[in-house]
VOGU-3710 file (C-alpha; in Angstrom, 3 decimals, decimal comma):
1> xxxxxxxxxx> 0,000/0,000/0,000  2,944/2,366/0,449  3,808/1,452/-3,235  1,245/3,764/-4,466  1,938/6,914/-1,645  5,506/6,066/-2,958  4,567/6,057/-6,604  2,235/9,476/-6,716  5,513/11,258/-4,581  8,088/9,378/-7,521
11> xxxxxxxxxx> 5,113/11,037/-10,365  5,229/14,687/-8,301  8,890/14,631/-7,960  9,609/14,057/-11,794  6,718/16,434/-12,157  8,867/19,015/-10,834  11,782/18,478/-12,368  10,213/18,539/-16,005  8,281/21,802/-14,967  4,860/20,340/-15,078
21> xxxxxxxxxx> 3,954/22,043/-11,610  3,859/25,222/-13,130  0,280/24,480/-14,942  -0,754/22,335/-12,525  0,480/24,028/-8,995  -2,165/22,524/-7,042  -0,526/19,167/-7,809  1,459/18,648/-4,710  -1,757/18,519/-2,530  -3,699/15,668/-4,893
31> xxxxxxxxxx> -0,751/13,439/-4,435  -0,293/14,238/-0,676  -3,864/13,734/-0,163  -3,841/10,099/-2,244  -0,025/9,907/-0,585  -2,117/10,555/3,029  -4,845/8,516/2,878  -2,679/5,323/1,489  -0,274/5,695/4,210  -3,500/5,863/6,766
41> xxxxxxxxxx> -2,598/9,179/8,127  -6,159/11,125/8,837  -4,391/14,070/10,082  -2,753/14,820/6,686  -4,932/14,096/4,842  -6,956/16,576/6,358  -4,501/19,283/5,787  -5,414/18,931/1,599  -8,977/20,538/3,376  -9,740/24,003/3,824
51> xxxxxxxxxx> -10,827/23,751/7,462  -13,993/26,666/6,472  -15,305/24,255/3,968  -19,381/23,552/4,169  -18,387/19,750/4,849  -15,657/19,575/6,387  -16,661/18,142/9,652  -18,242/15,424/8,064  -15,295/14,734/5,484  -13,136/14,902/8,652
61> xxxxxxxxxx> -15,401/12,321/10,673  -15,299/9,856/7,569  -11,757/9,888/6,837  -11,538/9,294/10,517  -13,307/6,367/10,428  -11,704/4,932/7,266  -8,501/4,849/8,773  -9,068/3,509/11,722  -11,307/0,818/10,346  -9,557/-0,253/6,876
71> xxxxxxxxxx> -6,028/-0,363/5,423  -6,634/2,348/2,920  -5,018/2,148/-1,297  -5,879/5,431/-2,842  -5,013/6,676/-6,412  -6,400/10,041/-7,604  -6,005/11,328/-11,613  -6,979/14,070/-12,845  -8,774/13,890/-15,740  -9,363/17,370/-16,277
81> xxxxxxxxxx> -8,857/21,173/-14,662  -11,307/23,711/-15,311  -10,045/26,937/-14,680  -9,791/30,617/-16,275  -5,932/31,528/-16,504  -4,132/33,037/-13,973  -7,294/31,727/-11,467  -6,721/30,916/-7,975  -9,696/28,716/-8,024  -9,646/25,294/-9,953
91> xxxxxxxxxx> -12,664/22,686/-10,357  -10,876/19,569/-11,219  -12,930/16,639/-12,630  -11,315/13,444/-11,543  -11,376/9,746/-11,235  -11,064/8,442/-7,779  -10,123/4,996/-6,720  -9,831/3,054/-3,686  -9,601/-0,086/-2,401  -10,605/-0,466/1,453
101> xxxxxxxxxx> -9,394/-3,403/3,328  -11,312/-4,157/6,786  -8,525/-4,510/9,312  -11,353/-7,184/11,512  -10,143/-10,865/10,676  -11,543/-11,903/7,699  -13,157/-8,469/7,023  -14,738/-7,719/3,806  -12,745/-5,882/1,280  -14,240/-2,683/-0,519
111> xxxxxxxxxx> -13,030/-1,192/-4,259  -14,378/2,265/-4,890  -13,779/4,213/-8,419  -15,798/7,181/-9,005  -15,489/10,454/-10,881  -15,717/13,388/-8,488  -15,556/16,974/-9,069  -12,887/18,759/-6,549  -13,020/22,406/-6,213  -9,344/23,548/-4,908
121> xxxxxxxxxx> -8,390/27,357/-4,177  -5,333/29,249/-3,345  -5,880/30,124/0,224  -3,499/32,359/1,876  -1,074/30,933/-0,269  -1,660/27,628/-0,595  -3,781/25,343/-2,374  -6,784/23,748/-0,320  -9,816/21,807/-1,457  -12,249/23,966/-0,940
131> xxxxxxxxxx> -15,466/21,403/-2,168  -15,825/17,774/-3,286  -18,908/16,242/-4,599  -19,991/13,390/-4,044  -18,695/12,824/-0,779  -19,770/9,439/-0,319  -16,121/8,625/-1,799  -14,813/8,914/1,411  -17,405/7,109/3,299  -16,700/4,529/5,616
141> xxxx> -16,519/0,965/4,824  -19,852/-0,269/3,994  -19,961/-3,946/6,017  -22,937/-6,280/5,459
//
């Protein structure tokens, strides 16, 4: 599962080095998000979150949950940014996929891949999502 954290930091570090962050600054905080959330860490994973968002108490309560309760594989691509030039606000359109693992013995195993639209803005200097629909994405492990 750290393969893929691994991979997305490997993809955002030759990113950088070909200049590829310069159309696509809000890149670092996709990959540390996916990066995050494989690796299990809620708390950064929250920090890809404007804290003022309308849902972030309840993205923040299920990406709680998911960590604690399954061994998380995340990939996020971007499929395609929406944005005015020169814009500090970016809707990105892109395809999520994850693959939950219960940590219970012999807990079920869930694989989620859904397009969802992120809304990310330059806050203060950095970029933060700032919406995300549908948030069922990040849901907690559905167990039968």
């Amino acid at each position: 599962m750290r393969i893929t954290g691994l991979s997305l930091l490997l993809l955002f570090v030759a990113g950088v080095a070909l200049g590829q962050t310069e159309d696509t600054p809000w890149l670092p905080v996709i990959a540390k998000l996916a990066s995050a959330l494989s690796q299990n860490d809620g708390t950064t994973a929250m920090e890809a979150f404007d804290s003022h968002m309308k849902d972030y108490g309840t993205i923040e309560s299920n990406i709680d949950a998911l960590v604690a309760q399954t061994d998380v594989l995340c990939a996020i691509d971007v499929i395609q940014d929406n944005a005015t030039p020169a814009s500090d606000v970016r809707t990105l359109d892109v395809d999520w996929y994850m693959t939950l693992k219960s940590q219970a013995d012999a807990g079920p195993t869930e694989r989620r891949r859904e397009r969802v639209e992120v809304q990310i803005k330059k806050i203060r200097g950095k970029w933060k999502i700032t919406a995300l629909a549908p948030l069922s994405i990040l849901d907690p492990i559905h167990i039968n």
